[in-house]
C-alpha atoms as a printed R data frame, in Angstrom:
   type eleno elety resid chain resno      x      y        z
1  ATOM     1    CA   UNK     A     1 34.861 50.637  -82.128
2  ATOM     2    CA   UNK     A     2 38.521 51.094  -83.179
3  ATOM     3    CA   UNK     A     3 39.945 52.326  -86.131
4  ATOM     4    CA   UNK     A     4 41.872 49.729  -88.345
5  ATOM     5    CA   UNK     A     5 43.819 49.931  -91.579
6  ATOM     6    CA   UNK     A     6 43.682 46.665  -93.472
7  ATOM     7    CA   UNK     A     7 46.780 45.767  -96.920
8  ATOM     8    CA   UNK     A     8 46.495 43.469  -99.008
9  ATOM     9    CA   UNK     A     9 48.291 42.246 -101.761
10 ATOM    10    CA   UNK     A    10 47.138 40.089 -104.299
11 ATOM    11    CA   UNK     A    11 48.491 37.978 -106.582
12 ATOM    12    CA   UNK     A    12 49.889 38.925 -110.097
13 ATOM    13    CA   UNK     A    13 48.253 36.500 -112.570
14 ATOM    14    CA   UNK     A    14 44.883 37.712 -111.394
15 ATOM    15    CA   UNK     A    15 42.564 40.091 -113.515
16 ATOM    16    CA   UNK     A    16 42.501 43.466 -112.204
17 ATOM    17    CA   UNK     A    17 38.736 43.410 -112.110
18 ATOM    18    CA   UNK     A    18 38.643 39.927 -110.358
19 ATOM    19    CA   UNK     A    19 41.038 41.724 -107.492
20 ATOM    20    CA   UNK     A    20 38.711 44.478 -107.913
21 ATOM    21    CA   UNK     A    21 35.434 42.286 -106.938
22 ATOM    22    CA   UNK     A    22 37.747 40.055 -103.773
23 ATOM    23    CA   UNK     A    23 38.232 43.582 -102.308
24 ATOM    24    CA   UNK     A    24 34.387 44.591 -102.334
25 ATOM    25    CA   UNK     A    25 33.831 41.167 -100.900
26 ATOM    26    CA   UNK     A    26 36.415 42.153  -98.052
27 ATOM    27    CA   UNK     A    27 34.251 45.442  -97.705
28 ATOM    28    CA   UNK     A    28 30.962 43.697  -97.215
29 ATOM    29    CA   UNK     A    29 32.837 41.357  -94.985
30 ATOM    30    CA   UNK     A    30 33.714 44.599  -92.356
31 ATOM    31    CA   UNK     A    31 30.200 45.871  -93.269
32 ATOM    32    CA   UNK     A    32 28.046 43.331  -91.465
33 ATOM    33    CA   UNK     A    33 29.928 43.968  -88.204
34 ATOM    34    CA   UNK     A    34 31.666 47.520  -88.939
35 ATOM    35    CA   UNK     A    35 32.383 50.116  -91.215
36 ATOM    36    CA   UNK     A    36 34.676 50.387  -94.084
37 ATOM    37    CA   UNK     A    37 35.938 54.536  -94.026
38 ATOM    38    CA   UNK     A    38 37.888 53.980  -97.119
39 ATOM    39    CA   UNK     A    39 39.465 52.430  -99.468
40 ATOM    40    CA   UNK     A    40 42.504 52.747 -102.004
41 ATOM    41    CA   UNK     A    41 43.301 50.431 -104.646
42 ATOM    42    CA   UNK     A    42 46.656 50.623 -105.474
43 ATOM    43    CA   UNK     A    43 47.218 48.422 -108.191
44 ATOM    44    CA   UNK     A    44 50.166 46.272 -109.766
45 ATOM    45    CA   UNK     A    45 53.637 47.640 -107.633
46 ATOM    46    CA   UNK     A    46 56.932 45.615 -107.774
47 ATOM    47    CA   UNK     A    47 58.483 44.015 -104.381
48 ATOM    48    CA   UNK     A    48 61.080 45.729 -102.860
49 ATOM    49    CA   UNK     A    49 62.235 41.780 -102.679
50 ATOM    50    CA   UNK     A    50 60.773 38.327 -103.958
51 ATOM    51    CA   UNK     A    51 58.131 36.324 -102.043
52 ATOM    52    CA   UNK     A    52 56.618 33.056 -102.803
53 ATOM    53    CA   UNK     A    53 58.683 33.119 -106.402
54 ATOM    54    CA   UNK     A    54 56.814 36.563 -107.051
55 ATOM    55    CA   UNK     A    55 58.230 39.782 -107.933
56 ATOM    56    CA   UNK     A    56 54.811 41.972 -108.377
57 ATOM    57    CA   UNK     A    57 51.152 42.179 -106.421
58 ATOM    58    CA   UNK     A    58 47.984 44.160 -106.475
59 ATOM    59    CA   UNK     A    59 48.121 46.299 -103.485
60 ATOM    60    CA   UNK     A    60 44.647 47.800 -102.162
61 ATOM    61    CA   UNK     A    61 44.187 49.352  -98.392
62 ATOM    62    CA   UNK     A    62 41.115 49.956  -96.947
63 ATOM    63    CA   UNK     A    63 40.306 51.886  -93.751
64 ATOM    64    CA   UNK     A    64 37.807 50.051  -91.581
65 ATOM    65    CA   UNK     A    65 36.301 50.620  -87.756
66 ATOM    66    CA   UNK     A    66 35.471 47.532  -85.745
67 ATOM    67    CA   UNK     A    67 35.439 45.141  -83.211
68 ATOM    68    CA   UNK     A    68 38.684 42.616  -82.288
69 ATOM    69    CA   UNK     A    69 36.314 39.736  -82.834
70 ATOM    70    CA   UNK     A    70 36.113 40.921  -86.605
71 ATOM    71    CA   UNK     A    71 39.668 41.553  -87.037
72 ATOM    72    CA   UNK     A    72 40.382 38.077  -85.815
73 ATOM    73    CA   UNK     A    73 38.183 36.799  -88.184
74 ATOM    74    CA   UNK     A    74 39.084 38.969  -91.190
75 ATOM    75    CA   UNK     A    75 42.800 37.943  -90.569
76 ATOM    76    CA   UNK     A    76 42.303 34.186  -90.379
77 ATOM    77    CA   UNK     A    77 39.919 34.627  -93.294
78 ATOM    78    CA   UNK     A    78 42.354 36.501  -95.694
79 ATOM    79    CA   UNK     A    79 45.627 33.872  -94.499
80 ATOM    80    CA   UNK     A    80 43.290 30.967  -95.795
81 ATOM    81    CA   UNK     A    81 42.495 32.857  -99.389
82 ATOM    82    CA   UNK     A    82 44.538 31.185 -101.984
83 ATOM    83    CA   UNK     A    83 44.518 34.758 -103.871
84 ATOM    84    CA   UNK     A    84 46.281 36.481 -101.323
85 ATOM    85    CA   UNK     A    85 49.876 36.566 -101.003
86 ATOM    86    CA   UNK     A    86 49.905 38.793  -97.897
87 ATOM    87    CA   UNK     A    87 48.123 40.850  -95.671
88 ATOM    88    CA   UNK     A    88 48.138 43.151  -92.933
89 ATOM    89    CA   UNK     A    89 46.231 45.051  -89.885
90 ATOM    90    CA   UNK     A    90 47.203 47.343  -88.474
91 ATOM    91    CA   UNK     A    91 45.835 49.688  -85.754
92 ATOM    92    CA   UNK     A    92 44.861 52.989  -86.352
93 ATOM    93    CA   UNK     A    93 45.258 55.330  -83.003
94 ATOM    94    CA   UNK     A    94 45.643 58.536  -84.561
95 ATOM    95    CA   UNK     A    95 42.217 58.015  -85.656
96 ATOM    96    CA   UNK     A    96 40.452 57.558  -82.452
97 ATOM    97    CA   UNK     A    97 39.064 60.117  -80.296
């Protein structure tokens, strides 16, 4: 498995506690197939610029090992949430042995 580091940002007229439970869902998500090494909620930052006629987001990261298949699925998953604004995978390689 690979090392993966997952950012998303949610949207501002949520309830922190509602973000809260969407990013435990993501974590169960990686469980059934992988395994979520961490995670860091950020909460409410400011852009650095406007998107979507936003200026503010929840940010959370979490730190997950797994397949491609999941990461292609996680990815199409989170563009189709409605509560996302964006999101982002990265690959971790200074994490792999």
């Amino acid at each position: 498995m690979r090392s993966y580091e997952l950012m998303i940002i949610h949207r501002p007229d949520m309830v922190e506690s509602d973000v809260r439970k969407q990013v435990e869902e993501v974590s169960a998500t990686i469980d059934t197939s992988g395994k979520v090494t961490g995670t860091d909620f950020w909460g409410k930052r400011r852009f650095a610029y406007e998107i979507d006629h936003m200026n503010e987001g929840y940010y959370s990261v979490l730190d997950f090992e797994g397949e491609t298949v999941l990461v292609d699925a996680l990815g199409h998953a989170l563009s189709l949430s409605d509560a996302v604004i964006r999101h982002k995978i990265i690959r971790r390689t200074d994490r792999e042995g």
